[in-house]
LUMVEX-672271 format. One record per atom (N, C-alpha, C, O): residue in one letter; y, x, z negated. Coordinates in steps of 0.05 Angstrom, whole numbers, plus 5000, padded with zeros to 4 digits. Atoms other than C-alpha are relative to their C-alpha. Layout:
<pts>
AYXZ/...
</pts>
This chain:
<pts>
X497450105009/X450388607143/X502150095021/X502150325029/X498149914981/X456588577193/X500850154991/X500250184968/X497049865012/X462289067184/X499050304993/X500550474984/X502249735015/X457589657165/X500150325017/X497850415017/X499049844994/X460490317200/X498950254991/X499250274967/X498949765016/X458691077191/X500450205035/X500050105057/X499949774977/X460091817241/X498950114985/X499550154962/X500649745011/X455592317233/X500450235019/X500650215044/X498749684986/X457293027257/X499350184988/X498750234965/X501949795001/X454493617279/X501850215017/X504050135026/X498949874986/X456394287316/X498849955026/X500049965047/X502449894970/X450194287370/X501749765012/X503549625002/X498450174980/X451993867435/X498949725006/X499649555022/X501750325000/X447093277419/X497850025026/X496149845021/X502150014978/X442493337478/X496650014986/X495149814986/X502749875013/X435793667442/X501049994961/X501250204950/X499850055024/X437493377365/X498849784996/X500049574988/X502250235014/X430692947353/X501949934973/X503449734974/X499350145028/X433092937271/X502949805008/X502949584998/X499450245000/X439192567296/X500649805016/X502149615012/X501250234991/X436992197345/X498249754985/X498449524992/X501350115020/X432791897296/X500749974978/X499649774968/X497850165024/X436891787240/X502449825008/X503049624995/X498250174985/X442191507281/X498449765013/X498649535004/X501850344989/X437690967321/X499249884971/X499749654966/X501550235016/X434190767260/X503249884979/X503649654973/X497350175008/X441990697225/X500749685007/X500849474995/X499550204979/X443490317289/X498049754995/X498949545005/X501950174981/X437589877292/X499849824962/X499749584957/X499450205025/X437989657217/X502849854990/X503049694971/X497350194999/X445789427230/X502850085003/X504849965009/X497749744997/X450290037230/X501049975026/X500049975048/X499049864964/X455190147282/X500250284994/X501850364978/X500249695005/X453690887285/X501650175024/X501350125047/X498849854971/X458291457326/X498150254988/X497250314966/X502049655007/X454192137329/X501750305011/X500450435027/X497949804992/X459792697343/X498350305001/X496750394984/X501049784992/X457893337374/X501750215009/X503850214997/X498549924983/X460893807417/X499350125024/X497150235019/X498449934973/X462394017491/X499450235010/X501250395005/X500449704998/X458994687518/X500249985031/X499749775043/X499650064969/X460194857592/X497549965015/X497349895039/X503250054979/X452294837608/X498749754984/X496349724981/X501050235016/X452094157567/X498249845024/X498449905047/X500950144976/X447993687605/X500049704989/X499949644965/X499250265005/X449192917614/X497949904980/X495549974980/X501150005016/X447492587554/X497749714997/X498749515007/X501450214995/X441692037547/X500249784981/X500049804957/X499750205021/X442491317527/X498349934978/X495949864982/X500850105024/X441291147455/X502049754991/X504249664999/X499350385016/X442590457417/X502350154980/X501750094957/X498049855015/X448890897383/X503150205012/X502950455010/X498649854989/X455091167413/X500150384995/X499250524978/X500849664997/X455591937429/X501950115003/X502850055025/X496949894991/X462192367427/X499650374998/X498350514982/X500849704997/X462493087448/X502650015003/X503849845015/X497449885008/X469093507429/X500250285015/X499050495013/X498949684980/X471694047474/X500950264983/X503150254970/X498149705017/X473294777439/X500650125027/X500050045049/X500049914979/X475795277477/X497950354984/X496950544996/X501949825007/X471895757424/X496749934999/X496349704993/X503150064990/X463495767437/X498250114971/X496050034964/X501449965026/X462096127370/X501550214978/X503950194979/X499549995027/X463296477308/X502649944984/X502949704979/X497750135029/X469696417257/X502049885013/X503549774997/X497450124987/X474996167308/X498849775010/X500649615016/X500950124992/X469595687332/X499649834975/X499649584980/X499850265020/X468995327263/X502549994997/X503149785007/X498050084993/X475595347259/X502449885015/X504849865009/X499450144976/X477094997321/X498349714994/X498849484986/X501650275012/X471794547310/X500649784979/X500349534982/X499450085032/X473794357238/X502849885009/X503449674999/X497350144991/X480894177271/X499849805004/X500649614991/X499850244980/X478993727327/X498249804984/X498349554985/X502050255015/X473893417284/X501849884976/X501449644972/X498850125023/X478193257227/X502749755010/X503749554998/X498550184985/X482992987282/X499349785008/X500849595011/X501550174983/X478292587312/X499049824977/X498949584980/X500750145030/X475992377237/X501949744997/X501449504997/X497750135000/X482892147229/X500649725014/X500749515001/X499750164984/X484091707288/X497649785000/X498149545005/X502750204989/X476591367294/X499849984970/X499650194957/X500649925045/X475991127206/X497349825022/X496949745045/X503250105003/X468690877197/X500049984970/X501150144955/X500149935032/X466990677127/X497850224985/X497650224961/X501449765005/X462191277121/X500150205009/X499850195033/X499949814980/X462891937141/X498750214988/X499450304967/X501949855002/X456792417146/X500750285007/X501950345027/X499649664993/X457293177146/X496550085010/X494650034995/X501949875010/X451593507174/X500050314999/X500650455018/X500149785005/X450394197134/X502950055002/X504649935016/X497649915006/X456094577113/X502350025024/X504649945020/X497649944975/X460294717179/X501849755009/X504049735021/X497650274993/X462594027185/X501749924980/X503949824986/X499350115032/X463893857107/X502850025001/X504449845000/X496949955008/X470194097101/X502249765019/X504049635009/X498550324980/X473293537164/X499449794984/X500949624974/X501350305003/X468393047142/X501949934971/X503049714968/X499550135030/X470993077060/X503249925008/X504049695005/X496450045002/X479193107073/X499849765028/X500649555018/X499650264985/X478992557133/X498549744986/X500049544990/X501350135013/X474392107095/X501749934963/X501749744947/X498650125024/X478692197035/X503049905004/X504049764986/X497850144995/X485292007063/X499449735021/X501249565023/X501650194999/X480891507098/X499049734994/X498749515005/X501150215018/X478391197043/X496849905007/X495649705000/X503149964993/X471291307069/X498850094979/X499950254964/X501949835004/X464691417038/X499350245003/X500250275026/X499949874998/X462892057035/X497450145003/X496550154980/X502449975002/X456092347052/X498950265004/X499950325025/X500649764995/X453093037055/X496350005007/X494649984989/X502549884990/X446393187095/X499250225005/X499750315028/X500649724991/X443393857090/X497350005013/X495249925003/X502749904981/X438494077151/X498750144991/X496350124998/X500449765007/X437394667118/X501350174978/X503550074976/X498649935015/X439695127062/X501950105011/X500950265026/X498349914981/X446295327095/X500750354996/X500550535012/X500349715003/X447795977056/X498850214989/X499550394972/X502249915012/X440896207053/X499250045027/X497550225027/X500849914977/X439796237130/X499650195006/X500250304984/X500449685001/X438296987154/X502750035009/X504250114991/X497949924990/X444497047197/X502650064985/X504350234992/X498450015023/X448696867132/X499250264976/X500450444966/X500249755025/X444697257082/X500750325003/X501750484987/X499549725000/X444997877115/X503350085007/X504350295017/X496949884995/X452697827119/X501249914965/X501149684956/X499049915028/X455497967046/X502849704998/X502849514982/X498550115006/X461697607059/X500549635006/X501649444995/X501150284974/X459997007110/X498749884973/X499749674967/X500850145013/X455696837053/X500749894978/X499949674970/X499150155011/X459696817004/X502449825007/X503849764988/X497950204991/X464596357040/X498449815000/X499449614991/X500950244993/X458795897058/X500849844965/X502149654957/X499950215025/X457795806981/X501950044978/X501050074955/X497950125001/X464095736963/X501149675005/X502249494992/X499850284991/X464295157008/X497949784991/X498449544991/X501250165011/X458594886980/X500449874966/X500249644957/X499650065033/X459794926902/X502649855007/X502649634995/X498350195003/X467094616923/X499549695013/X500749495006/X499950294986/X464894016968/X497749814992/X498049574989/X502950205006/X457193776952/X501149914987/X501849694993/X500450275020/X459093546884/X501049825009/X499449635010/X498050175000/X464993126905/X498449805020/X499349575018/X501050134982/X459792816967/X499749674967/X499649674943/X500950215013/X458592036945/X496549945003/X495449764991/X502950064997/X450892106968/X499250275022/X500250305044/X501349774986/X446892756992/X497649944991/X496749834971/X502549954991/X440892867018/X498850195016/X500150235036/X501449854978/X435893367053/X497550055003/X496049934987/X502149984985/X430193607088/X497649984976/X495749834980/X502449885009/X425493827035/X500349914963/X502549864953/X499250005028/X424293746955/X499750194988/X499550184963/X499749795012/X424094426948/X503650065000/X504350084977/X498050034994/X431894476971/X500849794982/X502649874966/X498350175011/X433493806939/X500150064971/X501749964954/X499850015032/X431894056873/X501450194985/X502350204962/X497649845007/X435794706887/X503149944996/X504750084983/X498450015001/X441194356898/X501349684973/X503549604967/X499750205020/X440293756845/X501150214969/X502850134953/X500449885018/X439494326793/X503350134999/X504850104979/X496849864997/X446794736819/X501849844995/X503849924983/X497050115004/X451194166821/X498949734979/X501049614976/X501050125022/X447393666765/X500749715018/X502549555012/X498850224978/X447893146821/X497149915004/X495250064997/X501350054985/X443192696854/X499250075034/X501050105051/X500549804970/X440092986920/X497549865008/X495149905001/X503550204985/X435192466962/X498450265018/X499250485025/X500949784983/X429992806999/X499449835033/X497449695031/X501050054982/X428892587063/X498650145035/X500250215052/X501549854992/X423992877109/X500050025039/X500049805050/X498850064973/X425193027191/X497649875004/X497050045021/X502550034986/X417992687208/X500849885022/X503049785025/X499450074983/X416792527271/X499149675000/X498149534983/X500850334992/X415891827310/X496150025000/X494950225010/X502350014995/X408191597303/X499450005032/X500449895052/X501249994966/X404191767364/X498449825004/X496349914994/X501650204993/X400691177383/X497850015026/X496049845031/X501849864984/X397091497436/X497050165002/X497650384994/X501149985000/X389891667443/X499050295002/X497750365021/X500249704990/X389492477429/X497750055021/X495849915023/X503149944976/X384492757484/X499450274990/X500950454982/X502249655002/X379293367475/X502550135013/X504150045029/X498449764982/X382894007492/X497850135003/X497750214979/X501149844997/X377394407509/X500250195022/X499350425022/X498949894975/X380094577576/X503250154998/X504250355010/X497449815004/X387294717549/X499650304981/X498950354958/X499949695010/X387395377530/X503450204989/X503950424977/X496849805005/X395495567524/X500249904964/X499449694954/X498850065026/X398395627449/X502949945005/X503649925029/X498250184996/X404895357437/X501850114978/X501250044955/X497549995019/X411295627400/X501249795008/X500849745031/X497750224994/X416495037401/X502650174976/X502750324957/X497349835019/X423195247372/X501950205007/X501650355026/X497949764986/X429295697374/X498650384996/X496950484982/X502149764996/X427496407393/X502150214987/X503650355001/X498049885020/X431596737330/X498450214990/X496050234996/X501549855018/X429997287285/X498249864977/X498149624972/X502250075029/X424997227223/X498249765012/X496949644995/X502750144991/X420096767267/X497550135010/X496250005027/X502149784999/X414797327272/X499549885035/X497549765043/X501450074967/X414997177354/X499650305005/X497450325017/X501449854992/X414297907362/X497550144994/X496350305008/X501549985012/X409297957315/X497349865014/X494949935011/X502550194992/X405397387356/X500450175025/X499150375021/X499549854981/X407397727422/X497850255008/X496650315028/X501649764988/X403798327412/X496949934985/X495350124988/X502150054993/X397497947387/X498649835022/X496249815026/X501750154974/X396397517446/X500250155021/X499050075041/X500149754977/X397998167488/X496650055000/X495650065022/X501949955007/X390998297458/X498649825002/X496549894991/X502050205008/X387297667462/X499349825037/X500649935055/X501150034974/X384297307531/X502349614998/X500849435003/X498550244995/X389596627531/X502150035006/X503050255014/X497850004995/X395696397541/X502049854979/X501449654965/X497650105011/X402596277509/X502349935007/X503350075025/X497450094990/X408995907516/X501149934978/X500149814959/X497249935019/X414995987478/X502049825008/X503649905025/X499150114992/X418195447484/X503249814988/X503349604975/X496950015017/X426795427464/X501050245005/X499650425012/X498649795002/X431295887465/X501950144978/X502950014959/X497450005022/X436196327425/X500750315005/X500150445025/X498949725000/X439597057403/X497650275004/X498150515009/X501649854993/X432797347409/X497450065029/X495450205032/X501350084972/X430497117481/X499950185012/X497750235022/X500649694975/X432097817524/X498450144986/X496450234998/X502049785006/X428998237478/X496049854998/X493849974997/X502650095014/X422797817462/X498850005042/X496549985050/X501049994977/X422397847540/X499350315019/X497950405037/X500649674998/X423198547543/X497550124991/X496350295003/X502249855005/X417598667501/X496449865006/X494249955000/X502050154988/X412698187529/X499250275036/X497350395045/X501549804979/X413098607592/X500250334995/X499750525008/X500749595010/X413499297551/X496449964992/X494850135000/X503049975006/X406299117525/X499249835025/X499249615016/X500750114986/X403998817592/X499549775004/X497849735022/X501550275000/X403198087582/X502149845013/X503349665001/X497550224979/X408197767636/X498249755009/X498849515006/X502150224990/X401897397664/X499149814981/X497949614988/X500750205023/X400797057595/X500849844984/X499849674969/X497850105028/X406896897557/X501749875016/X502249995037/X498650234981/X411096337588/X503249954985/X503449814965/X497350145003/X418396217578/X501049785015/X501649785039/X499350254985/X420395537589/X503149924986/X503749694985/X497650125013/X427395507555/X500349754982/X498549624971/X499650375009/X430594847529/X497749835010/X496149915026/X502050204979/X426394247547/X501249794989/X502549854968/X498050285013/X429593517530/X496049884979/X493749934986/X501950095020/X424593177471/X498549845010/X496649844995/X501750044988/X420992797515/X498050155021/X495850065027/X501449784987/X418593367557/X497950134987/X495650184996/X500849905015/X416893697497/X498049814976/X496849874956/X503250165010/X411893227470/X498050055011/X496250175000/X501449934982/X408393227533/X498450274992/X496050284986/X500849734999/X407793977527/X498250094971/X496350254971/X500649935019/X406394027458/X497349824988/X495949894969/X502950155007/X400393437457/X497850225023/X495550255015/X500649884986/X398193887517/X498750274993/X497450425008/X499549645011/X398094537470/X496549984983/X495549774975/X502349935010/X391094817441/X500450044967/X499149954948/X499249865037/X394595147374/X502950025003/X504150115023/X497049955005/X401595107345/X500150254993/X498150394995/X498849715018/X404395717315/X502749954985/X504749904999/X497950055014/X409495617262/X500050274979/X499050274957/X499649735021/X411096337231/X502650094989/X504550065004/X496649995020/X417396517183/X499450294984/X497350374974/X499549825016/X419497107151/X501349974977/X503149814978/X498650015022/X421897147087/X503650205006/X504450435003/X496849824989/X429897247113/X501949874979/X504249944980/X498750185014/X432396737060/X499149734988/X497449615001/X501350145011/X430896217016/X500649675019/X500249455010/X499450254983/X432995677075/X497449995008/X495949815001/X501550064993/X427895907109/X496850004994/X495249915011/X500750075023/X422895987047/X499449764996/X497049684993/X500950295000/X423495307041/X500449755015/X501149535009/X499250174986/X423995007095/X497649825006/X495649894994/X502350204994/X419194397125/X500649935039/X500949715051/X499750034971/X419894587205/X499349705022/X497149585023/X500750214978/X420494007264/X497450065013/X495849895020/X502549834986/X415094437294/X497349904984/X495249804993/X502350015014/X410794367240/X498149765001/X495749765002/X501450285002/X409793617239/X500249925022/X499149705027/X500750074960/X410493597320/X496450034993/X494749854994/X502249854997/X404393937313/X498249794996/X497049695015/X501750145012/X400693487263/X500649705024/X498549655034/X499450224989/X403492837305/X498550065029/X497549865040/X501250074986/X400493087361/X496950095008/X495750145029/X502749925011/X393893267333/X499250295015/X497550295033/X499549794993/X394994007347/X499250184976/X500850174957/X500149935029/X391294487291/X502050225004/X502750315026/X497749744989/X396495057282/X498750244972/X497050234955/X499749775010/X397495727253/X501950074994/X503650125011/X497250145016/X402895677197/X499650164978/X497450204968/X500249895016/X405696077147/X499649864975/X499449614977/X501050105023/X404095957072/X502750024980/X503250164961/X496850015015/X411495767050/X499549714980/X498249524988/X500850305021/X411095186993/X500249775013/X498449615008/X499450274989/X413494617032/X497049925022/X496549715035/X502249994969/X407394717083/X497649994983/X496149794984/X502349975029/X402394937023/X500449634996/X499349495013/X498950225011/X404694276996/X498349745011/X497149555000/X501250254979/X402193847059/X497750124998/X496249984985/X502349914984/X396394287080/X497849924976/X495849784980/X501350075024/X393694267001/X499249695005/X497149614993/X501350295001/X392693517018/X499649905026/X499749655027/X500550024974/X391193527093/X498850185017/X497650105037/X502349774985/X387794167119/X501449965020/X499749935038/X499150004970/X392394107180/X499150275012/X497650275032/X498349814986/X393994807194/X497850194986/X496350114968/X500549865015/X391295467177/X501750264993/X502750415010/X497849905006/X395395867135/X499350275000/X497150364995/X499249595011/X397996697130/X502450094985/X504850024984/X498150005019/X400396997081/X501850305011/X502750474996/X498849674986/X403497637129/X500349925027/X499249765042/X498749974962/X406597727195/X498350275022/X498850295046/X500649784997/X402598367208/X498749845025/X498449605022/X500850124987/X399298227279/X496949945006/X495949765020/X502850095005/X392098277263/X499849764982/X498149594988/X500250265001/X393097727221/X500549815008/X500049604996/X499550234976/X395097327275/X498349965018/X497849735027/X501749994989/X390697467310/X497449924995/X496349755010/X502250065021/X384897407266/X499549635000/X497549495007/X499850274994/X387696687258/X499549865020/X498349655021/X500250154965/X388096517328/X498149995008/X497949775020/X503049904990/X380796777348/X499149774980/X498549574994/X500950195013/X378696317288/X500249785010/X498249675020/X500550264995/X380995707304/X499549995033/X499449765043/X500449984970/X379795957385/X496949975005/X495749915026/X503649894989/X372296107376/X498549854982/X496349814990/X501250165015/X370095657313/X500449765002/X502349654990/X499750374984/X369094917349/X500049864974/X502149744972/X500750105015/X367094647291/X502950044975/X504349854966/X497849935020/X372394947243/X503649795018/X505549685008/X497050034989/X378494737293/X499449605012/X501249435015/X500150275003/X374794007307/X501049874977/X502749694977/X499550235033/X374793797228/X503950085004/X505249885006/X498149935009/X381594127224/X503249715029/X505149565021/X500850224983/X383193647290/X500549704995/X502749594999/X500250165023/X381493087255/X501049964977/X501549724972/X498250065022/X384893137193/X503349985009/X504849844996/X497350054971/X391493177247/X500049745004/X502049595002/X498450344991/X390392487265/X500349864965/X502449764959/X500350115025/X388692237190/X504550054996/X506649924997/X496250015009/X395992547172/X501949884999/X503449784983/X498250104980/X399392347230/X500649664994/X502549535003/X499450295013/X399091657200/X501949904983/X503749724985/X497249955039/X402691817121/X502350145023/X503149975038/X498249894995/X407592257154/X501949915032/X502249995055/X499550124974/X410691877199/X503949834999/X504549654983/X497350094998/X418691707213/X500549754992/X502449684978/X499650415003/X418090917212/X499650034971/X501850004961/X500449985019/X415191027142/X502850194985/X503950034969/X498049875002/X421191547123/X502149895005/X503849944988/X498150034999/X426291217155/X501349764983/X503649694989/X500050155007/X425990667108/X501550124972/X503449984963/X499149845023/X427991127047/X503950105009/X505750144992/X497749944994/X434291297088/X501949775001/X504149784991/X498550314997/X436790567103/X500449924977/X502449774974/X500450115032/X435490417029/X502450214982/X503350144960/X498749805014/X440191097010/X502949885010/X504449794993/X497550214991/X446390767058/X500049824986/X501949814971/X498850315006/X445690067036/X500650044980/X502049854974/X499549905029/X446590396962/X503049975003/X504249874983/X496549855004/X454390596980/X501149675004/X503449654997/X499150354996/X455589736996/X499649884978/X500149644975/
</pts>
């Protein structure tokens, strides 16, 4: 249908944001004129064409409380000036622009949570930070005209708090249409993801110090110097690979390339509790068996797919343990292999993104 408008907005700088790259094209491609608002970092890098316009916002703050506060300005300015008949928040840090420009507006109103916002670790373990997030949540979700997020463990936390409807929709990736090949010759494992607290990387660290392969860690974040510090405190410089950022095409490559995923979580908050990781279903998409913790959302799939094999501890013999398993039992890490591509079929974005187009055309 002509005339059909929304902005969604985010803090990151849009470069390395598969989920909305992929919600935005498929917007786009079913009739939307879509803007995707970001922002402006001085090591941003030029950004790549998509079927969707792309706007990046200059601060002169880079992060914490003066930095949403800056943000939340220019964005609500920028709200102001550019109307759209939809306007998407994603996760709490934008909500507050997105609801007051949208309501003097006369916009739609939409709330997308990536994640539980004030359940993240960084949040929980700050007393006050957290209760500001949810604050902002109990005042803005209800008032959203249509939310949605990652997981239906999340959507039901938050259907249940504000007695609201809460779609679920799931990050899966794009089907791989591609012909997986034997790895028997690749031998490296494969973190993908930011390199934060509560992802047991040092936990994995100091069992592949111990084990005869190789690893790459591949993302960055607040825990990058030390996790490199202690790679060469237990001697394993020759084994453990830091590759930083990589743009999402790179990172396919690398990650169909990979022997075993690793997807490990600490219990730091109920975000990440229940979360349903990009990593996770990279993995399965590119018929990759992994080594994944036993959080419900993952239980959930694995209970009807055998992708992955699950731990219920971070301790590093059980990582280890895991890894040697699916490293040394051909047979165990074939079937497991195999049920990877079976998956990789049901769980698949084209199938997903159809539930999202169907949640827009609702607000017309």
């Amino acid at each position: 249908m002509p005339g059909r408008s929304v902005i969604l907005t985010v803090t990151n700088d849009l470069t390395y944001d598969q989920r909305m790259q992929r919600i935005c094209t498929s917007l786009s491609q079913s009739g939307y004129a879509v803007t995707l608002v970001g922002r402006e970092r001085a090591q941003s890098l030029p950004l790549d064409d998509f079927p969707f316009e792309q706007v990046r916002l200059k601060c002169w703050f880079d992060k914490g409380k003066l930095f949403y506060l800056e943000y939340n300005i220019r964005l609500f300015l920028y709200l102001l000036t550019h109307r759209r008949d939809i306007v998407c928040a994603i996760d709490l840090d934008t909500i507050v622009a997105c609801y007051y420009a949208a309501l003097l507006r006369r916009s739609w109103k939409v709330y997308d949570a990536h994640e539980y916002f004030p359940e993240v670790p960084e949040v929980v373990r700050r007393p006050r930070i957290r209760a500001m997030w949810q604050w902002v949540e109990r005042t803005y979700v209800p008032k959203m005209d249509l939310v949605y997020t990652t997981t239906q463990s999340i959507s039901e936390i938050l259907r249940n708090s504000y007695k609201k409807e809460v779609a679920t929709i799931r990050n899966l990736p794009l089907t791989n249409t591609e012909q997986t090949k034997a790895k028997e010759q690749k031998r490296y494992l494969l973190y993908q993801g930011a390199l934060n607290e509560g992802r047991g990387l040092e936990h994995l660290i100091d069992a592949v110090a111990e084990m005869d392969t190789e690893l790459w860690l591949v993302g960055d974040g607040d825990m990058a110097d030390a996790l490199k510090a202690r790679v060469a405190a237990v001697g394993a410089d020759h084994k453990i690979k830091f590759t930083g950022y990589v743009k999402p095409a790179d990172l396919k490559k690398i990650t169909e390339d990979a022997l075993i995923g690793i997807n490990l979580l600490e219990m730091k908050g109920l975000s990440y509790y229940y979360s349903l990781a990009n990593k996770f279903l990279d993995y399965i998409q590119a018929g990759v068996p992994q080594v994944c913790i036993d959080f419900p959302e993952y239980q959930r799939i694995n209970d009807q797919y055998h992708v992955a094999l699950l731990v219920d501890n971070l301790e590093t013999d059980t990582i280890k343990n895991a890894l040697k398993r699916l490293t040394e039992d051909k047979d165990f890490y074939a079937k497991m292999q195999e049920n990877c591509l079976v998956c990789r079929q049901e769980l698949t974005w084209q199938k997903e993104e159809k539930k999202l187009i169907a949640l827009y055309d609702r607000l017309y």
